[in-house]
N, C-alpha and C positions, 0 to 999 in steps of 0.2 A: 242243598235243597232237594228234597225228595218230589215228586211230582207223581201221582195217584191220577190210573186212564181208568175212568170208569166204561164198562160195555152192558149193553143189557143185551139180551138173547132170548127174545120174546117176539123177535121176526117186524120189530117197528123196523122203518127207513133209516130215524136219526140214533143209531145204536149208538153213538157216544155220546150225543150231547144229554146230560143230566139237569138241565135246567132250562130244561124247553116248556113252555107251557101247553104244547100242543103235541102231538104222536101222531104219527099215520102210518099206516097199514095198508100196501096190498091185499083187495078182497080178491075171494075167490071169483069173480067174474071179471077181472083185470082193471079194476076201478081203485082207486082211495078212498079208505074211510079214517078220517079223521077227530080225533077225540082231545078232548079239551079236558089235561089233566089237573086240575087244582086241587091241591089237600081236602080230603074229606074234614068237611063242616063248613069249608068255604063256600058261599051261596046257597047256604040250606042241599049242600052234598051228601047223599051215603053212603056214596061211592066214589074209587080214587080218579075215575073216567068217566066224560058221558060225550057218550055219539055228537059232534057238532055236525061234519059236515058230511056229503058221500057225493065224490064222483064218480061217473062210470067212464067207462072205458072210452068213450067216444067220446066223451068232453075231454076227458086227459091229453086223448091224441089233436083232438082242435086246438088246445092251448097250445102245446106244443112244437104243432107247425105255426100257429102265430108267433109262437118267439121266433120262432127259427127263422120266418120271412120278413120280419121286421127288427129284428136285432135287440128285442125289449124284453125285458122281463116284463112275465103275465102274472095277474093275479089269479088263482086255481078257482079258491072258494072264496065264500064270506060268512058269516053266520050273524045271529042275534046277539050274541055275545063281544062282537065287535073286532071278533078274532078272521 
C-alpha cells in the first residue's frame, strides 16, 4: 500500500489536512482569519475562499486561557454559514 502526505505551503495552520472545509491563517496583527473553502460554484462561489470569520489577538488569547483554566475545549468562532 502506498500512502500519499499531502502538504500545502501557503502559510495555513492545518498544512496537512486536504479535506478541511475551513483554513485559517495567522494575520498580520497576531489574530486568525479564517476562510470557509468550498469549490467554486458551490453557493453561488467565484472564488475558491471567502473570509468567514476574523479573530484578533486578544480574543485568541482569552480563549485560551479559558481552556486552559477550565480544562474545556472552546469554541474560537462561529459564522452565518454554520461553521
Amino acid at each position: 500500500m502506498v500512502s500519499l502526505l499531502i502538504q500545502f505551503c501557503d502559510d495555513r495552520i492545518e498544512i496537512f489536512d486536504s479535506a478541511t472545509p475551513l483554513v485559517s491563517y495567522c494575520n498580520i496583527f497576531g489574530g486568525l482569519d479564517i476562510f470557509d473553502v468550498n469549490e467554486i460554484g458551490v453557493d453561488d462561489r467565484t472564488t475558491e475562499g471567502l473570509l468567514t470569520m476574523r479573530v484578533t489577538q486578544a480574543e485568541a488569547r482569552e480563549i485560551v486561557q479559558l481552556a486552559i483554566s477550565t480544562g474545556q475545549n472552546q469554541l474560537i468562532a462561529s459564522d452565518a454559514f454554520g461553521n
